[in-house]
C-alpha positions as CSV (number, residue, x, y, z in Angstrom):
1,X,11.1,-121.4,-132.6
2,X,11.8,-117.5,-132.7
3,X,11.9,-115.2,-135.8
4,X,15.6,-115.5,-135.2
5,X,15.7,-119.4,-134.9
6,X,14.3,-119.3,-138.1
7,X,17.0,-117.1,-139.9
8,X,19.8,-119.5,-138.4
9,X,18.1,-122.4,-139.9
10,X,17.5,-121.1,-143.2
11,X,20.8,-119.8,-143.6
12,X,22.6,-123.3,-142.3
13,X,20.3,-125.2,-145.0
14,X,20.5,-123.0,-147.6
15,X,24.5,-122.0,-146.9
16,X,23.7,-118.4,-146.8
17,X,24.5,-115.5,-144.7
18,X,22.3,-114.2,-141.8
19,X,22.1,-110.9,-143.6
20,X,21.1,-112.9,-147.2
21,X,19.1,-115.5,-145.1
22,X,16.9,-112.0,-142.9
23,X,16.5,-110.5,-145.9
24,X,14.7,-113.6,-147.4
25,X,12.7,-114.8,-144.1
26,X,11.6,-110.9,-144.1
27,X,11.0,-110.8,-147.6
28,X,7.9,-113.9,-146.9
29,X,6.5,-112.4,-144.2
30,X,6.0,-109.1,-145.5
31,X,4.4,-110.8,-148.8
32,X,2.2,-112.9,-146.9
33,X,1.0,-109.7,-145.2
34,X,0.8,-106.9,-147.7
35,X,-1.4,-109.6,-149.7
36,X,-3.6,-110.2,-146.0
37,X,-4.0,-106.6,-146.7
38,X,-5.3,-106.6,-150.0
39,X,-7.5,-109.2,-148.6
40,X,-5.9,-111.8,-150.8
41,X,-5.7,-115.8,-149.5
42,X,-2.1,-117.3,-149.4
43,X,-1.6,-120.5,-150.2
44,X,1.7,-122.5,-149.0
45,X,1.5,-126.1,-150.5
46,X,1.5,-128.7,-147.8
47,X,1.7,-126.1,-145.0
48,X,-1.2,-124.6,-145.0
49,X,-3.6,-121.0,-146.0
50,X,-3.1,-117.7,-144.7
51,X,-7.0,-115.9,-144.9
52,X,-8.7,-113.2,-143.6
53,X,-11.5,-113.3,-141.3
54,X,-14.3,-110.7,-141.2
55,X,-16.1,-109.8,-137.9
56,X,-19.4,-107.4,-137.7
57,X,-19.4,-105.2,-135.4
58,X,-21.4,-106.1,-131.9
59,X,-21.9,-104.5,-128.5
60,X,-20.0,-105.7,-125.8
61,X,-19.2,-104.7,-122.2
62,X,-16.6,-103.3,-120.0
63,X,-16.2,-106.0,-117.4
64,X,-14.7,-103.4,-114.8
65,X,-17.5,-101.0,-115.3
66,X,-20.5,-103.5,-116.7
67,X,-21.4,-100.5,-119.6
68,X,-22.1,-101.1,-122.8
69,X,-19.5,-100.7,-125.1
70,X,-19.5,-100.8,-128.7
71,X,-16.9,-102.9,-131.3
72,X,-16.4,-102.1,-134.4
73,X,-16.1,-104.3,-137.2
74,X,-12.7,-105.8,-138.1
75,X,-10.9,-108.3,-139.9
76,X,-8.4,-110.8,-138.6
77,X,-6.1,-113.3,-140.0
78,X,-6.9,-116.7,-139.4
79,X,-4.3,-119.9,-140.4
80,X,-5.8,-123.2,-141.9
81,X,-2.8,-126.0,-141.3
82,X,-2.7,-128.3,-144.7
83,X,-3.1,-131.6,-144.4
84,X,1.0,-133.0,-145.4
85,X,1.8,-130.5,-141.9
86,X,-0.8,-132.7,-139.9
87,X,0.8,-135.9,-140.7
88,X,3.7,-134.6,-140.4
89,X,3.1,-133.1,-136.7
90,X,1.1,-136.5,-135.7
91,X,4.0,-138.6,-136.8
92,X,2.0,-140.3,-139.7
């Protein structure tokens, strides 16, 4: 399912427009990640727990060139599914 698939389905369920029903899909995502940013957790109730992820930075190496090349630190979203979406997925 695309971003797009998504707007067509909200907006059949929820008898909205595909302006009204972007606006609203685009409105969640960009909460989810301005609070990523802020490095806050988001919790969706039976779906599951947007967090962030923080990686030190190592030494790694350019496989072309075999050099040593250094990474810096980051931080990375990771997604924990909740346990109602894994029943639901395995059919239980």
């Amino acid at each position: 399912m695309t971003k797009s698939d998504l707007i067509d389905a909200v907006a059949r369920k929820a008898s909205l427009t595909q302006d009204k029903a972007s606006v609203l899909v685009n409105a969640i995502f960009d909460s989810v990640v301005d609070a990523l940013k802020k490095g806050e957790r988001t919790e969706l109730r039976n779906f599951g727990n947007f967090t962030i992820r923080k990686y030190p930075a190592y030494t790694g190496r350019n496989p072309k060139t075999g050099a040593s090349v250094k990474v810096g630190a980051k931080r990375m979203p990771f997604f924990k599914v909740g346990l109602e979406l894994k029943k639901k997925v395995d059919g239980k």
